[in-house]
Each structure stands twice: as C-alpha cells, then as structure tokens.
N, C-alpha and C positions, 0 to 999 in steps of 0.2 A: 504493500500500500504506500510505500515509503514515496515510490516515482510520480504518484496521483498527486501528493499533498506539494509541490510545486510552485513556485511564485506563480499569478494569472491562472492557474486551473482553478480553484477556488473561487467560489463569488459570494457574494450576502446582500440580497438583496433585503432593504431595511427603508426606515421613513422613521424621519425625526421627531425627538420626542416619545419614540414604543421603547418602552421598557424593555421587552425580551429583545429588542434588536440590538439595541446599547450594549446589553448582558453577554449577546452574542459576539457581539466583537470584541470585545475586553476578553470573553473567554478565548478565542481563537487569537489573539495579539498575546497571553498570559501563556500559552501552548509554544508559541515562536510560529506560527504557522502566517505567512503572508497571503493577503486575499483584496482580490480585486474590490471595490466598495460600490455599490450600486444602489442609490437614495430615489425611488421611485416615484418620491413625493415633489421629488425639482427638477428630477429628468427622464425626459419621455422616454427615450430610448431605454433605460433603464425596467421603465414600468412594462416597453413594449416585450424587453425580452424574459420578464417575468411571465406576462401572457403566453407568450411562447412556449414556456416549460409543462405551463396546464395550472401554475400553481397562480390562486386569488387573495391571499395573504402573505402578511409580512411577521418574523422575517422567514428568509429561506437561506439555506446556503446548497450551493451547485456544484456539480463536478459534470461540466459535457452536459447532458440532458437530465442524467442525473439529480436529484434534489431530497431535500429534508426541510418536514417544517424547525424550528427552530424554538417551540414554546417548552419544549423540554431539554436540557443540557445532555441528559443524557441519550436523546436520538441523536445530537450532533455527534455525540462521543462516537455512537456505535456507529455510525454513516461514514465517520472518517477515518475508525479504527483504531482510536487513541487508546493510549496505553492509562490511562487514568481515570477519574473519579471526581464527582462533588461530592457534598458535604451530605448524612445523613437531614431529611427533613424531621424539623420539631416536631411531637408528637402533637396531634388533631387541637385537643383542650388549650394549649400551648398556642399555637398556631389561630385558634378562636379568640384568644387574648388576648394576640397581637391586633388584630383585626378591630376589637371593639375599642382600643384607645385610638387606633387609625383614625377613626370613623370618627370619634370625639374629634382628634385633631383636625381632621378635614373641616365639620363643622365652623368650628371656631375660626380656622384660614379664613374659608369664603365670605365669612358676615364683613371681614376686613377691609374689601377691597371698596373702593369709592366706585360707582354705578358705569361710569366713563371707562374704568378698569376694565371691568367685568368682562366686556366686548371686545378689547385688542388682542390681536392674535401675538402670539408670542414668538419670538426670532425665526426660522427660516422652517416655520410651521404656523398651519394657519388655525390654532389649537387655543384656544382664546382661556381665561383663568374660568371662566362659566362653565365651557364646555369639557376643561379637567378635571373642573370640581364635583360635576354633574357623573363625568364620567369614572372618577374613581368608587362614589358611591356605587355607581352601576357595575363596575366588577363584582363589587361585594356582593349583591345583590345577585348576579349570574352565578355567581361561585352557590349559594345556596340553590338557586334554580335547581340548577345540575343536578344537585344532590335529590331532589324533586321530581325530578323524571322528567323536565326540560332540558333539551338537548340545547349545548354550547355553541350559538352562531357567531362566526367572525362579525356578520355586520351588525350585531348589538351592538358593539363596542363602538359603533359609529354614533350610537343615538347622540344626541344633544336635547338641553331642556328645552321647553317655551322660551320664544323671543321676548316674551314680559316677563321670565321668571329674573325678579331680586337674588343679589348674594341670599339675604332671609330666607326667599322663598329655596333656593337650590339647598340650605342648609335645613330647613324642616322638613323637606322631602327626604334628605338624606339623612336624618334622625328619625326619618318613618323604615327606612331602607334596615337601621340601623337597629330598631327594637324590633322587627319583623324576625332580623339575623340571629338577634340574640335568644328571640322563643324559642325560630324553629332549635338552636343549635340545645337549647333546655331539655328539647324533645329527643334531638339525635341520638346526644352523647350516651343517650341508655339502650341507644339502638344498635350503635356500634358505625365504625364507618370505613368495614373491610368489603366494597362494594366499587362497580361501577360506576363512569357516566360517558355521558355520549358525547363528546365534543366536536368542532370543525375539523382538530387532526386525531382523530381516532379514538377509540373507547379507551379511554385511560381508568389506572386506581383512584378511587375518590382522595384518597389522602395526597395525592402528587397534585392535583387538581384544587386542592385546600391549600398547599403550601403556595402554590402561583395565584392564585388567589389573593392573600396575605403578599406577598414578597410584589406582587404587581399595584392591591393597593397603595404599598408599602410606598415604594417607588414614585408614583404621582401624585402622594402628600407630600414628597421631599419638593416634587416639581413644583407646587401649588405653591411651598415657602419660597420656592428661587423667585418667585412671579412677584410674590410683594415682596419680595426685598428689594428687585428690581427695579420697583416702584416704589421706592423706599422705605419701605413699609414693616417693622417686625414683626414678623409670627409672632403670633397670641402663642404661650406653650411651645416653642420648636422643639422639636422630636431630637432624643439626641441619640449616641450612639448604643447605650442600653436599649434604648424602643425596638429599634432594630438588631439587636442582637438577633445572633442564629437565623436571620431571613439572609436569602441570598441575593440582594440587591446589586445593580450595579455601582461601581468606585463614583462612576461620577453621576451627574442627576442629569445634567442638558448630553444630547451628544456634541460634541467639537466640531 
C-alpha cells in the first residue's frame, strides 16, 4: 500500500468550517501523508470532481476512483491501511455529559450576538453565527433521532432557522432540543445503547455515532466562540480544555 499513499494520489475533498473535514486533514498531515486539498465550497472544479466519484458529501478522501467517507477516523484508517489507531471513545453516560453542558454553552453564545451579527457569514464560508448556532443544536438533536429509528440524512445538517428567528429565539428552540435530549437519554441509558443506526454513510454502532455527535457539537461551540470574539465579543462561560477532554476535536477551530 506503501506506492498508493504518494504525494497527488491522495485527495480530501472538504468545505470550510465541517468539522470532520478539518479532523481529517490534521489526521492525514499528523500520519506524514501528503494530499492534494480540494474545498468544494470555493471551487467548482473541485465540487465537479466530487460529483464524479458518485460521492454527495463532505468530507471524502480518494485514491483514483476510489473513495471513503470520512465521518469516521477509522474508515480512513482502514481505506488507507495505516498502521494505527484513535483514541478509545468515552463511555455513552460520559459522552451524554459532554453534550448537555454543550448545549448550555451554545445557548448562552447565541443570546450574545447583536441582531446585525447574527446574519454575516463568516470568512470564506457562507455559514453565518444563526445558522451555527441553529445548527449545532441540530446535531444534537439528529444524534438522538438516530437513536429513534430516524435514519441520519446528510442534508439535515443543511437546515437553517427562520429568517425572523432572534439569537433568543434560536437559543429557546435549542433548550427545547436540549430537555427533549436529556429525557429521551433518562429513558435510554436503562435500555442500553449496544444497537444500531442508519446513517448517510452506513449503519454504524450507536455508540460511534454518540461520540461524533458530542465531539461535532463539541467543535461548532468552539466555532460559535471564535464568531464573537471576532466581533469582539467574550463568550458568556468559554469552554475550556477540561469541557473537552476525551472528545476528539480538531487542534484548530476555523480551517487555515
């Protein structure tokens, strides 16, 4: 396999601001493996030879025609052959933890932002602090789906709120998201959660599908705080590096 992993044979196709994309190139740079970089979200050609391959999410990485989705480290691992390993994921309850101070945190971020905020797209994405904020709740929220017997669509993660929804309103929908997560999970954890679900790339273990969950919230709270810092703004509560322990985030929050 050694001739495959080649400067240029490699590609990752990825779009700024996804969390598993960023993840994915830090892991594949952290390997020493060099790879072509292909941002579908700013060049067409990019996006056209994604179509090409058959694959309609991000990210992927390629070899020829070849390809893998990328929401799990360890399909990349086995697609490319590597000789190693991530880290065990936190057990379920753990992992439910992390998740409900997220979701507190995110709350608190959004009510922050001034109204004019809310609406500008952020650096060379057109990913605005409304529709991060709307959208990390919404992981959480699909991560329980799943567990429900609602199958995992890539283009949820597209949704966005109401054009009239207030920082307020996106933060009390997402403290509705948020005691919804916390019942169902009252009810789980006596049910167990050595089970299936159905996602866009494959029927994964619930519990793999819990920890990306958690570690992808995880991720677009960090991003939510860069947004008003940016706008000078401190995080109400910034998350520090305890919150995140044991989730496997990416090193940095924006991609470069």
């Amino acid at each position: 396999m050694t001739e495959v992993l080649t400067s240029a044979r490699i590609k990752v196709f990825w779009q700024p601001g996804c969390s598993s994309c960023l993840r994915t190139k830090e892991f594949l740079t952290e390997q020493g493996l060099e790879f072509e970089s292909m941002d579908v979200h700013n060049d067409p050609a990019a996006r056209a030879q994604l179509m090409e391959l058959g694959a309609r999410s991000v990210p992927v990485v390629s070899i020829g025609k070849r390809y893998t989705f990328c929401q799990s480290i360890n399909d990349v691992i086995k697609f490319l052959d590597l000789k190693t390993r991530v880290m065990d994921p936190l057990p379920p309850a753990q992992l439910v933890a992390k998740l409900d101070l997220l979701m507190c945190a995110n709350a608190r971020y959004v009510r922050q932002f001034r109204h004019e905020q809310l609406r500008t797209p952020f650096r060379n994405r057109d990913r605005t602090p409304a529709g991060l904020a709307f959208h990390m709740f919404r992981v959480a929220e699909m991560g329980m789906q799943a567990a429900q017997g609602i199958a995992l669509h890539f283009e949820s993660f597209d949704e966005l709120p109401p054009d009239a929804w207030s920082g307020e309103d996106i933060a009390r929908w997402g403290e509705d998201v948020h005691a919804r997560f916390m019942a169902w999970w009252d009810v789980q954890k006596h049910q167990g959660t050595d089970f299936t679900v159905q996602t866009y790339y494959g029927v994964r273990p619930f519990h793999e599908v819990l920890e990306r969950t958690a570690w992808h919230a995880a991720q677009h709270a960090r991003q939510v705080m860069l947004m008003l810092e940016s706008n000078g703004v401190e995080p109400d509560g910034p998350l520090t590096a305890a919150d995140l322990e044991g989730l496997p985030v990416p090193h940095d929050v924006w991609d470069r």
